[in-house]
C-alpha positions as CSV (number, residue, x, y, z in Angstrom):
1,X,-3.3,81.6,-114.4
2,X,-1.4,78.3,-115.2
3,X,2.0,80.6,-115.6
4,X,1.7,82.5,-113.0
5,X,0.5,79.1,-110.8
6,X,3.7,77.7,-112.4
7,X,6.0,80.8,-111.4
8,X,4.9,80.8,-108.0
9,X,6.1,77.7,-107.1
10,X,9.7,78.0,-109.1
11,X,12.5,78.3,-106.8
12,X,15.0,81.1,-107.3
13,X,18.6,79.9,-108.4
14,X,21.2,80.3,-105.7
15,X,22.9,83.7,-105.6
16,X,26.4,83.7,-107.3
17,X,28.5,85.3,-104.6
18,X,26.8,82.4,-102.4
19,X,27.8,79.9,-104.8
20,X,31.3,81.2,-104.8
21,X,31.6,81.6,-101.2
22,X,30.6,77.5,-100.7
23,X,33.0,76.4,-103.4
24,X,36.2,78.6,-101.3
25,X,34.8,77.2,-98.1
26,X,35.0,73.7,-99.8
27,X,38.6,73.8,-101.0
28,X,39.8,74.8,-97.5
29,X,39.0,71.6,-96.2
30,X,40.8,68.2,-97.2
31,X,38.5,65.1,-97.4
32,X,39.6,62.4,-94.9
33,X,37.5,59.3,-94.1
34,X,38.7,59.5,-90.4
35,X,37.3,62.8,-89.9
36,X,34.1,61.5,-89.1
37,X,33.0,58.9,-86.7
38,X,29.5,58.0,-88.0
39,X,29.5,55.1,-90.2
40,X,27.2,56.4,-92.5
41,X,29.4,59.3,-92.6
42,X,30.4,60.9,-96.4
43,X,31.8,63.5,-98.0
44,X,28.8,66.1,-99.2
45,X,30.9,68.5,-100.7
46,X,32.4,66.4,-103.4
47,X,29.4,67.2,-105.9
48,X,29.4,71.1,-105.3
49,X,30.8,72.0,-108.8
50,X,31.0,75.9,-110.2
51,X,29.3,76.4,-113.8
52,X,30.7,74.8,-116.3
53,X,32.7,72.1,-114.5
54,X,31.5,68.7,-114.4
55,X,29.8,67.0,-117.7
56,X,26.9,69.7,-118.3
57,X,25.6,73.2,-116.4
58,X,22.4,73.5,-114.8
59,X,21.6,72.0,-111.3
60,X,24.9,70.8,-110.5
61,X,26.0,74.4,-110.8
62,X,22.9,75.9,-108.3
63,X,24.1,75.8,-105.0
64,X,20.1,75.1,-103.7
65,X,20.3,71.9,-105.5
66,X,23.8,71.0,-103.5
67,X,24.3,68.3,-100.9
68,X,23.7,69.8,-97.7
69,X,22.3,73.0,-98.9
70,X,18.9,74.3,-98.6
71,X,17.7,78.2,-99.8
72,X,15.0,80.2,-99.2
73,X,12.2,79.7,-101.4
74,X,11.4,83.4,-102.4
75,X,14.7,84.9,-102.1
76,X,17.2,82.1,-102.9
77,X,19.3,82.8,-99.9
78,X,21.5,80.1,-98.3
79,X,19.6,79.4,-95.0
80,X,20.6,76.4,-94.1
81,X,24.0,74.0,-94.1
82,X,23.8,70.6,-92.8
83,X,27.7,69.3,-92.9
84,X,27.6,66.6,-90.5
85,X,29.5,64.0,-90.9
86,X,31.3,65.3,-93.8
87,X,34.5,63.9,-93.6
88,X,36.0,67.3,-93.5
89,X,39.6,67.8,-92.0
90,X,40.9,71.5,-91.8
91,X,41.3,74.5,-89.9
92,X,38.4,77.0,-89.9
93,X,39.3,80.6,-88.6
94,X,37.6,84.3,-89.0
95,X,38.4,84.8,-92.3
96,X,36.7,81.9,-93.9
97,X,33.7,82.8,-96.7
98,X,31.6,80.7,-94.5
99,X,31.1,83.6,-92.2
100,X,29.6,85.9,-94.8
101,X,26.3,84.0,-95.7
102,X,24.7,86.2,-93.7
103,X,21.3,85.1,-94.2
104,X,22.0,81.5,-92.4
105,X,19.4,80.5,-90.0
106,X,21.0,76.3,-89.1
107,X,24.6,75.4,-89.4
108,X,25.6,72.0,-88.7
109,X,29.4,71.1,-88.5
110,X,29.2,68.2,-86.2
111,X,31.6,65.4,-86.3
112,X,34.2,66.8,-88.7
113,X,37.8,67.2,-87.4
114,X,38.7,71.0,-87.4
115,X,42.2,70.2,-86.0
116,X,41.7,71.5,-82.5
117,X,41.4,75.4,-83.6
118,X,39.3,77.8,-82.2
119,X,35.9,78.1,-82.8
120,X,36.3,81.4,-84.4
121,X,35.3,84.9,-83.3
122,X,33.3,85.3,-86.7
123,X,30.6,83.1,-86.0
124,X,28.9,86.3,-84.8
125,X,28.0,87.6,-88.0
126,X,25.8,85.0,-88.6
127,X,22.7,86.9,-86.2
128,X,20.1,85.0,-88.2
129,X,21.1,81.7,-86.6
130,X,18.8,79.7,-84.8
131,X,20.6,76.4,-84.6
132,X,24.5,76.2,-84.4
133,X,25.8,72.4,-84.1
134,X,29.7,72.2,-83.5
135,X,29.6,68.9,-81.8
136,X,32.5,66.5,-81.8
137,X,34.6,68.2,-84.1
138,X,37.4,68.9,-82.3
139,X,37.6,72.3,-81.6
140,X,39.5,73.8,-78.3
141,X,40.3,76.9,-76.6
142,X,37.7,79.4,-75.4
143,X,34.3,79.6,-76.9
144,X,34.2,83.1,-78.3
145,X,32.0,86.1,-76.8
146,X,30.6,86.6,-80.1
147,X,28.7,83.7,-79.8
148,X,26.8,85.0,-77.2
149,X,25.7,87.7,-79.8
150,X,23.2,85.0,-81.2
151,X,20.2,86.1,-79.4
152,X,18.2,83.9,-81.8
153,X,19.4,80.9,-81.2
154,X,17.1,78.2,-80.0
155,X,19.1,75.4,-80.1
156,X,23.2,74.8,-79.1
157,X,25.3,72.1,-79.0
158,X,29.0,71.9,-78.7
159,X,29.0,68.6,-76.7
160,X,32.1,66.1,-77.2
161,X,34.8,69.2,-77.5
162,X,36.9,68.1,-74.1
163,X,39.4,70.7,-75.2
164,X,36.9,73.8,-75.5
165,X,36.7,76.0,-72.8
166,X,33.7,78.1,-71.4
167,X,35.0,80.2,-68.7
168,X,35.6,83.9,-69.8
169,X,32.7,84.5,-70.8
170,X,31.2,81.4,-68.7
171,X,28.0,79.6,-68.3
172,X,26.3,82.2,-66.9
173,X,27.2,85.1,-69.4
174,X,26.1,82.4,-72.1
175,X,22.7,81.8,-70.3
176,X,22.1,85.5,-70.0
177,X,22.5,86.5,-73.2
178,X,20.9,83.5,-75.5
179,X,17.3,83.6,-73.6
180,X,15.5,81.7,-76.1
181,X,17.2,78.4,-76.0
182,X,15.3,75.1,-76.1
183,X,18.1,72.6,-76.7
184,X,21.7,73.6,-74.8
185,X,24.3,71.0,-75.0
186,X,27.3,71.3,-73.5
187,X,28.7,68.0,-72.1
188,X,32.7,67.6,-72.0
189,X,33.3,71.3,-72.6
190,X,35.6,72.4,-69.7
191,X,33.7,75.0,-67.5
192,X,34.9,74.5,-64.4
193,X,32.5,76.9,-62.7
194,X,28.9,76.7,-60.6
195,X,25.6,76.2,-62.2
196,X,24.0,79.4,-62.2
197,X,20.8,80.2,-61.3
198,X,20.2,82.0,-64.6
199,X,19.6,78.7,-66.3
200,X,16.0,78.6,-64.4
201,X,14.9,81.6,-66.2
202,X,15.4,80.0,-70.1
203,X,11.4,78.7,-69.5
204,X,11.4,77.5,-73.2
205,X,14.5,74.8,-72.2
206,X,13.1,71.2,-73.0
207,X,17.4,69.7,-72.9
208,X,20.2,70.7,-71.1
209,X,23.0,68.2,-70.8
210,X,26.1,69.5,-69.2
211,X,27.7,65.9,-68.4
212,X,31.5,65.9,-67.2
213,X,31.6,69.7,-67.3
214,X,34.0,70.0,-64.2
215,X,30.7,71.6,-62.4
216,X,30.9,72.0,-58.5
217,X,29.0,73.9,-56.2
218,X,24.8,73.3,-55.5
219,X,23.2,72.3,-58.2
220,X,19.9,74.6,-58.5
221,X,16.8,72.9,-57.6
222,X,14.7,75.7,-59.8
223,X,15.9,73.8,-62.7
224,X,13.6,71.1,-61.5
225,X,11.2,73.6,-62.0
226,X,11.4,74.3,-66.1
227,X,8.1,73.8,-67.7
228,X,9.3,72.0,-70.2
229,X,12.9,70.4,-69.7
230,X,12.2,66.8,-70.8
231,X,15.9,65.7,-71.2
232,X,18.8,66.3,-68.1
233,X,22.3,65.0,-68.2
234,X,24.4,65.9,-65.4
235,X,26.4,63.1,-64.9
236,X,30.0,62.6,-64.1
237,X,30.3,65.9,-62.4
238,X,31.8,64.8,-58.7
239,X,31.8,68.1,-57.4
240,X,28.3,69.1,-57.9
241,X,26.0,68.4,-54.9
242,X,22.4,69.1,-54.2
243,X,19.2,67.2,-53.4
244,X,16.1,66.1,-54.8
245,X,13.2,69.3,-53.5
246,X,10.5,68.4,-51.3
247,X,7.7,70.6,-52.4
248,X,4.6,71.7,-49.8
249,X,1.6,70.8,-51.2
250,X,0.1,74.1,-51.8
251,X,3.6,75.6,-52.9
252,X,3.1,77.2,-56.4
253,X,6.0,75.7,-57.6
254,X,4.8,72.2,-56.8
255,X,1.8,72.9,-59.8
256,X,4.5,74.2,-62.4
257,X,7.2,71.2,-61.4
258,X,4.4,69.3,-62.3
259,X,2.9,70.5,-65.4
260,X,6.7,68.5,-66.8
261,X,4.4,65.9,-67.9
262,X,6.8,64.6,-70.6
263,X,10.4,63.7,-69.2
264,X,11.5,60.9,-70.7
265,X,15.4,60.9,-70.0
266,X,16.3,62.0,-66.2
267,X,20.0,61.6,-65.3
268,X,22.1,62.5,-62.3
269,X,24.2,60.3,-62.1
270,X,28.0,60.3,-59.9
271,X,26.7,63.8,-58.5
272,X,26.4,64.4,-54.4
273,X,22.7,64.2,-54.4
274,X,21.6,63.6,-50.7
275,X,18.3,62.5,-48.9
276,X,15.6,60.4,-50.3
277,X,13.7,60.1,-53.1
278,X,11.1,62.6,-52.3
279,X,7.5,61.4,-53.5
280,X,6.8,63.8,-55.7
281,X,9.0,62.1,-58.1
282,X,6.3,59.5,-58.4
283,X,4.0,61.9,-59.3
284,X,6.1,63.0,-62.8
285,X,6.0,62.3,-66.4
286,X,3.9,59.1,-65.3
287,X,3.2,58.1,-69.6
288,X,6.6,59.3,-70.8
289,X,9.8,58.6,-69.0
290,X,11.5,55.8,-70.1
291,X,15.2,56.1,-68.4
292,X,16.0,56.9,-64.9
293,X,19.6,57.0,-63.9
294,X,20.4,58.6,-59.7
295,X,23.1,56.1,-59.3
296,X,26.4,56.8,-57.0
297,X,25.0,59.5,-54.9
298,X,24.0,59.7,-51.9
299,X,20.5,59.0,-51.4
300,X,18.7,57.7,-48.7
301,X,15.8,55.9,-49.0
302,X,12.0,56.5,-50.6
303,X,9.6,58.3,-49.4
304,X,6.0,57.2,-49.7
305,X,6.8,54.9,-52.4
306,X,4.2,52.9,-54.5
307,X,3.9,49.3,-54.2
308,X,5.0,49.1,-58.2
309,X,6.9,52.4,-59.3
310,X,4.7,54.7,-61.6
311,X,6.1,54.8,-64.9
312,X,4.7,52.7,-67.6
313,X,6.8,53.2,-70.3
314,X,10.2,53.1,-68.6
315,X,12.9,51.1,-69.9
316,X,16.2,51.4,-67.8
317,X,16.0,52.3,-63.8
318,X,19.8,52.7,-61.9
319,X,19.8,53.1,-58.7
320,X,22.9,51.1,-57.7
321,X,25.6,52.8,-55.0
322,X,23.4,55.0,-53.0
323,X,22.7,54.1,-49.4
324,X,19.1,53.3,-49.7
325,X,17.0,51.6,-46.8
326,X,13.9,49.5,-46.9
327,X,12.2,47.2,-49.0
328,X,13.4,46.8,-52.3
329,X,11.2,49.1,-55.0
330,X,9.6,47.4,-57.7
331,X,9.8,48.9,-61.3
332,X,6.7,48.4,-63.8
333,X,6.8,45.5,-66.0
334,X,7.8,47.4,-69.0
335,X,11.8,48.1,-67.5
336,X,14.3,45.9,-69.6
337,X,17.2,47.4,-67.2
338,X,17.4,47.1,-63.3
339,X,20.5,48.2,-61.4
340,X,20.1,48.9,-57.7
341,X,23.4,46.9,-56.1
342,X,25.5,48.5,-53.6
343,X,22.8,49.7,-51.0
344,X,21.0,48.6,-47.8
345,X,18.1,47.5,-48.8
346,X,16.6,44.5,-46.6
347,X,14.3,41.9,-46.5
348,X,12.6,39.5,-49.3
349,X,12.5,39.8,-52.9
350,X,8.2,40.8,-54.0
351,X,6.6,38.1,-55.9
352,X,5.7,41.6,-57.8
353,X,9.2,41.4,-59.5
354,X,8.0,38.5,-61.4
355,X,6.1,40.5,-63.7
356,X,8.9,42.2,-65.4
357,X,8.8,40.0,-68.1
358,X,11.1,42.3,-70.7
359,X,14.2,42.1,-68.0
360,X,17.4,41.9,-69.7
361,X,19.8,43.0,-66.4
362,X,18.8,42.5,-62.9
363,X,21.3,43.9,-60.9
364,X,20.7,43.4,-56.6
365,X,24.3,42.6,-55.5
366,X,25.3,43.7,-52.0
367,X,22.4,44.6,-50.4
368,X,20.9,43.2,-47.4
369,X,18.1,41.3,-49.2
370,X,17.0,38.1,-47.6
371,X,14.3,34.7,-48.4
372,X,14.1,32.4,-50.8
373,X,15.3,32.9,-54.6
374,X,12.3,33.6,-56.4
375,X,11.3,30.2,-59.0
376,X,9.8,33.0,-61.5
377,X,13.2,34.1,-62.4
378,X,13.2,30.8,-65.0
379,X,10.4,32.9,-66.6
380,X,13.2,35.7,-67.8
381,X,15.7,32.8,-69.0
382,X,15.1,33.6,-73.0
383,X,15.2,37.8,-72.5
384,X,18.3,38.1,-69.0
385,X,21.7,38.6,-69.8
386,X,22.6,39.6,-66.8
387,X,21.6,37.8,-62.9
388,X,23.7,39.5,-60.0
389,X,22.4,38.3,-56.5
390,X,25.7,38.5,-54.9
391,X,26.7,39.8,-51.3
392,X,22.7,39.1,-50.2
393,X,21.8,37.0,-47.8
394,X,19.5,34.5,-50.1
395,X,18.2,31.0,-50.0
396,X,17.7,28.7,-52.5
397,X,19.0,27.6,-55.9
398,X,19.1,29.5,-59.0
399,X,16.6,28.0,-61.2
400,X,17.7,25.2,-63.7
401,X,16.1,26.9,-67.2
402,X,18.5,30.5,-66.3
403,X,21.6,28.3,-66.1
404,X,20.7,26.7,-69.7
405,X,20.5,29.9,-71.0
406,X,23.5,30.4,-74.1
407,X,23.8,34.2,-73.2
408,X,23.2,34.6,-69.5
409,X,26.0,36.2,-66.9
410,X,25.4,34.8,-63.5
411,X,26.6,35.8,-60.3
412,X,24.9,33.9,-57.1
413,X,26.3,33.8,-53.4
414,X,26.2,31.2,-50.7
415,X,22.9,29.8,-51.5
416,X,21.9,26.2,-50.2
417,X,22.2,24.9,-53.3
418,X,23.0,25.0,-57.1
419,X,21.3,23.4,-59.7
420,X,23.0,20.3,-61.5
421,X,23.0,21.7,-64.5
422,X,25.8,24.0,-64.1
423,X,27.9,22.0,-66.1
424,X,27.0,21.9,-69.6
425,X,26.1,25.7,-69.3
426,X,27.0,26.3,-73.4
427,X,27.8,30.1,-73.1
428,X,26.5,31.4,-69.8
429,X,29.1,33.0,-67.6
430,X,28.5,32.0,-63.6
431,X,30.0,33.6,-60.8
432,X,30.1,33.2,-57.2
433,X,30.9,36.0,-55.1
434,X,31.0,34.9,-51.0
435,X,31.1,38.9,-49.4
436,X,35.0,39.1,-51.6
437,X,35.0,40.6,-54.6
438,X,31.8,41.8,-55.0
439,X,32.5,43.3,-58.7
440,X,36.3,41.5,-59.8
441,X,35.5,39.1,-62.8
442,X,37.4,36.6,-64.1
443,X,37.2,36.8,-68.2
444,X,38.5,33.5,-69.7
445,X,38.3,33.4,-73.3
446,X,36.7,31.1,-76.4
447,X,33.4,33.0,-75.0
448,X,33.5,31.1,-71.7
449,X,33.8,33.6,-69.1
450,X,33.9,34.4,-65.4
451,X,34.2,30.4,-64.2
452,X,34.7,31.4,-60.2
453,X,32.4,29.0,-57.9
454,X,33.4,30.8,-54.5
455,X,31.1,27.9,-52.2
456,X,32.6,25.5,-49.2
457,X,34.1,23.1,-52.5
458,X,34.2,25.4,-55.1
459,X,34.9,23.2,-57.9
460,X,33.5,23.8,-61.3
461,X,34.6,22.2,-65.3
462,X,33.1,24.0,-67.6
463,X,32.6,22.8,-71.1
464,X,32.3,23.6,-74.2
465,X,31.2,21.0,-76.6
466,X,33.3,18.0,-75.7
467,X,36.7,20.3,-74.8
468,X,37.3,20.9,-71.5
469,X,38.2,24.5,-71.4
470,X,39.4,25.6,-68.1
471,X,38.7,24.3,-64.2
472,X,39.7,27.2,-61.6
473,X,39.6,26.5,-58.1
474,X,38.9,28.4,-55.0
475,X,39.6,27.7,-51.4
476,X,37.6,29.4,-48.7
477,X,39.6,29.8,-45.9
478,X,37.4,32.3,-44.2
479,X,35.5,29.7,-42.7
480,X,38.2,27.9,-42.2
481,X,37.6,24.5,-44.5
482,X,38.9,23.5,-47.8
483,X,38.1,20.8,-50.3
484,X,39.7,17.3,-49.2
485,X,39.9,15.7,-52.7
486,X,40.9,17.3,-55.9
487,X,38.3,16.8,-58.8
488,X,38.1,13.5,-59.9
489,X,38.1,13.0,-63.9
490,X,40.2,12.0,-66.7
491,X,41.7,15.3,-67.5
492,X,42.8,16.0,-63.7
493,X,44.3,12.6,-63.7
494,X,47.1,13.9,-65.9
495,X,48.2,16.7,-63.2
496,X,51.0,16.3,-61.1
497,X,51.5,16.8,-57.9
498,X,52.8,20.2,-58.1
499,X,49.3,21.9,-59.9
500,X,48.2,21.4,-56.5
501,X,51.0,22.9,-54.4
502,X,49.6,25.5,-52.0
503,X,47.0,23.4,-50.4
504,X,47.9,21.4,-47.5
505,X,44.3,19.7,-47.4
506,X,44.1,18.2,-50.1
507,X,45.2,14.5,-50.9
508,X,43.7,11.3,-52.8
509,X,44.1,10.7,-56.7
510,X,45.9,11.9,-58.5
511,X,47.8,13.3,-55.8
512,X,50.8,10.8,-54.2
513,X,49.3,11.5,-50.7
514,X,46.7,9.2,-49.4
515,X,43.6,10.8,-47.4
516,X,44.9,8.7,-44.3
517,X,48.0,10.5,-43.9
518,X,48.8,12.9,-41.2
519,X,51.3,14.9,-42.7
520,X,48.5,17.3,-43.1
521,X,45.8,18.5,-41.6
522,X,43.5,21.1,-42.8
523,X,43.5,24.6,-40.8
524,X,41.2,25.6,-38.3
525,X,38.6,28.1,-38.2
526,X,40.4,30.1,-35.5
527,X,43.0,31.1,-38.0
528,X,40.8,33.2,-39.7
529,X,40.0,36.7,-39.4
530,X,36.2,37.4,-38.2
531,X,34.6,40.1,-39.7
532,X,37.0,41.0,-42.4
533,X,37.3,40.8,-45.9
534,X,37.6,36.9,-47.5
535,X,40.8,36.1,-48.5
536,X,41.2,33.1,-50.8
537,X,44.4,30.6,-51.6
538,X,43.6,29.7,-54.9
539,X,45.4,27.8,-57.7
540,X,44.1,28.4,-61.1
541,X,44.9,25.2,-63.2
542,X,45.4,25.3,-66.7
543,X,45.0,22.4,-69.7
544,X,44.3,22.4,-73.2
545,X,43.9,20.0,-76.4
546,X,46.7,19.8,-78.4
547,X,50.0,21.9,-78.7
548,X,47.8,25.0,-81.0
549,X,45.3,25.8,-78.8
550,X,45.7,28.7,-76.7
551,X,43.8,30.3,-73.7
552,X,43.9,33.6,-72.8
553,X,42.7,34.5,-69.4
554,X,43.1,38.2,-67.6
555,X,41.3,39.5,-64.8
556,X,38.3,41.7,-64.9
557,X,38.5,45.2,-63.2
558,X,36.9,46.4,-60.2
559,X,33.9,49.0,-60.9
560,X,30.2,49.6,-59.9
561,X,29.1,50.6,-63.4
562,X,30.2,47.5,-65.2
563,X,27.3,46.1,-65.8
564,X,25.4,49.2,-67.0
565,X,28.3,50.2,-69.6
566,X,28.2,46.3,-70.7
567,X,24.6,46.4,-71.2
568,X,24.9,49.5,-73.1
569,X,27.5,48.5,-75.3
570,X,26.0,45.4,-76.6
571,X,22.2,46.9,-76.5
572,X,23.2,50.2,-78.0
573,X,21.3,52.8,-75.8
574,X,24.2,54.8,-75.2
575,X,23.1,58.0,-75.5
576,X,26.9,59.4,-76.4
577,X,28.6,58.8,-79.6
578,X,32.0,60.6,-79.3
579,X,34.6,58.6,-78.9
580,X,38.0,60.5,-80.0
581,X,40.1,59.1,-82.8
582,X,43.2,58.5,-81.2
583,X,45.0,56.0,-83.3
584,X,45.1,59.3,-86.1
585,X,47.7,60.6,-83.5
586,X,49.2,64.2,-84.5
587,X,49.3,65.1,-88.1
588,X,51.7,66.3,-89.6
């Protein structure tokens, strides 16, 4: 009983024409570091020897025991092959032995560089599969029809092949034909087509992410309907418009869109999304969605919204450049992320807001808010990187403790007042934005960035330690009054008169013009423009320490999403990894 105990649980040794066929597929491939853009990215297929080869025989020869490799445990059949990450750099065509282990049921080949060939037409021999992973491997041209022969497949991704195409056969043949899919990952491929309505009926689907698919047309609103779709990416798909469904209450499709009790990542993002937020939404995935992203489209306003918005565990909540009305909504204390600038919303920050204790960005710049500046913000100094109450209509000062912080990015707007401690700000980054430049930064190096006081005398010296880095100046004449006197200090003492060419209304030390002088007279508030955008006369005035150091300063761009991709960057909750290897350029 002990042998046959003992033999039942001996694997079979992998088959010999399976063996062989791995080895060929190896040495069709070259090894290349830059293949792969995972750091912990390495070469599996190094250690698959043949017998004989190596120091001694035995496991190194059994392909079961290889890197990557898995067999069946009664029949010793190759069933699965996990190459991610490989470093593998090659063409991979029809004829390769990879396409006659039959008996494969996974097959990962993500993040490789396959040298922009064509996914090829074999793949549909392998009718066993149930998983096929070609992400980010460079591959281009049209996805084959065999690969719709895959009727087992559960799970597809090709994401992060911009050069792929899925048009003849397109989206909807693909949907059609592979019926059991959970996971269907497409984002990047080119399909330039409609989302079809086929994609309702794949009732197992729990992620579908078709982001910057060149999709136009309405999007479906049965897909809100999928039992169990708990991830969907959408995003940077301009032509796709739709709206969020407003469901009766006895409709039976209300019950099954609500039986998706475990969303966690909803994004639609830069679609053409219209309407408001219909309150069913607050009604969904209550204990499990953590990110919420319906920024840039075009949505109205809430309706029937709870005093604190319903989902406890979420984590990141963009609502920024929609056209939303009303109060301003009020995520749950657990969100870290909070984007909503660029909309209408009116009337005074909620006391409620003061509970979000995690913040890290808090993001309300040009809206319509009003009241005072809430004191509780000092209570998010140690965690908020990022303060943007610009373009409001606001009172009140910032509070002293967020301007200590060493890591926070400020942006304020004509408030009544700023706190005194503005100058020995160590690392924080402050910004004033008076209804100009809502989202243009000024980056100035040696970590010291965005020094732009836009107020009636915006004068600011930031430093750092005891060197004064850089003092930029901004004159307002959109109200039609400038500064009188020039900063007064030992390092402005040095400037001639010419640093401060440009403005008429200035005079006193160390300029050769007395104040009593009437050469000059500053201008009046007729020559402005009412109602338009600000227009500044500024003078950015340069010094340094020494002949060696050197300051670099360059102006920000212009974008709503800064903020986010900033935060995402340095937080790492991008979702997307792919980033293209460019500075590998053609091979030869």
């Amino acid at each position: 009983m002990v042998a046959n105990s003992s033999s039942s649980v001996e694997q079979p040794l992998c088959h010999d024409s399976e063996s062989s066929t791995l080895l060929q597929f190896k040495q069709s491939f070259l090894i290349d570091e830059d293949a792969s853009d995972d750091p912990s990215a390495y070469p599996k297929v190094t250690i698959w020897k043949s017998q004989g080869e190596g120091e001694g025989e035995g496991e190194e020869s059994d392909c079961c025991s290889w890197d990557g490799v898995e067999c069946d445990r009664k029949t010793g059949h190759v069933i699965d092959l996990h190459l991610s990450s490989s470093c593998l750099y090659g063409s991979i065509n029809s004829s390769s032995t990879l396409f006659s282990l039959v008996h494969l049921k996974r097959l990962d080949l993500s993040d490789n560089d396959f040298n922009y060939s064509e996914i090829p037409f074999g793949v549909g021999q392998l009718s066993r599969l149930r998983s096929l992973n070609l992400a980010d491997s460079r591959f281009s041209g049209q996805i084959p029809s065999e690969l719709l022969a895959l009727s087992k497949l559960v799970f597809l991704e090709l994401k992060g092949n911009p050069m792929l195409q899925l048009q003849k056969p397109g989206l909807r043949n693909l949907v059609e034909n592979l019926t059991h899919l959970k996971t269907l990952h497409l984002s990047y491929v080119n399909m330039s087509s409609t989302i079809p309505h086929a994609l309702a009926n794949l009732s197992s689907l729990t992620s579908l992410a078709l982001r910057e698919c060149r999709l136009h047309g309405e999007f479906p609103v049965t897909i809100f309907q999928l039992p169990s779709l708990q991830y969907l990416s959408v995003r940077y798909n301009p032509d796709l418009i739709g709206y969020l469904p407003e469901f009766q209450e006895i409709s039976p499709s209300k019950m099954l869109y609500l039986k998706q009790d475990e969303v966690e990542v909803l994004s639609l993002f830069n679609n053409k999304i219209h309407g408001p937020i219909p309150k069913w939404m607050w009604n969904i995935s209550k204990e499990t969605l953590g990110s919420l992203d319906l920024s840039q489209n075009s949505l109205t306003g809430f309706d029937q919204p709870p005093v604190v918005l319903p989902w406890s565990r979420l984590k990141s909540l963009q609502l920024d450049s929609n056209m939303l009305q009303g109060p301003l909504p009020i995520p749950p204390p657990s969100t870290f992320e909070y984007s909503v600038f660029g909309n209408k919303l009116t009337g005074e920050i909620s006391p409620l807001i003061c509970n979000m204790s995690s913040l890290m960005l808090l993001d309300l710049c040009s809206n319509n808010l009003s009241g005072m500046i809430l004191l509780c913000l000092a209570n998010f100094s140690k965690s908020l990187f990022v303060l943007d109450l610009g373009s409001n209509s606001l009172d009140g000062s910032i509070p002293q403790t967020c301007t200590m912080s060493n890591n926070l990015r400020v942006k304020v707007n004509d408030m009544t007042s700023l706190p005194v401690t503005l100058n020995t700000i160590p690392r924080a980054a402050i910004t004033s934005f008076s209804m100009g430049f809502p989202h243009c930064n000024l980056w100035i190096s040696r970590r010291i960035t965005r020094s732009m006081l836009i107020n009636q005398k915006a004068l600011l010296e930031l430093k750092q330690g005891r060197a004064l880095t850089i003092m930029a100046q901004w004159l307002l004449h959109r109200r039609g009054r400038q500064p009188s006197r020039p900063p007064q200090g030992n390092q402005f003492a040095t400037f001639p008169n010419a640093s401060f060419d440009g403005n008429p209304g200035l005079c006193g030390s160390p300029l050769s013009r007395a104040c009593g002088s009437s050469e000059t007279s500053p201008p009046t508030p007729s020559s402005s423009k009412q109602g338009s955008t600000s227009e500044f006369d500024w003078k950015i005035v340069l010094m340094g320490y020494g002949s060696g150091l050197v300051i670099g300063v360059s102006i920000g761009y212009c974008l709503t999403s800064w903020k986010h991709e900033w935060f995402v960057k340095t937080f790492g909750k991008q979702q997307r990894k792919w980033t293209r290897r460019e500075r590998r350029g053609h091979r030869g």
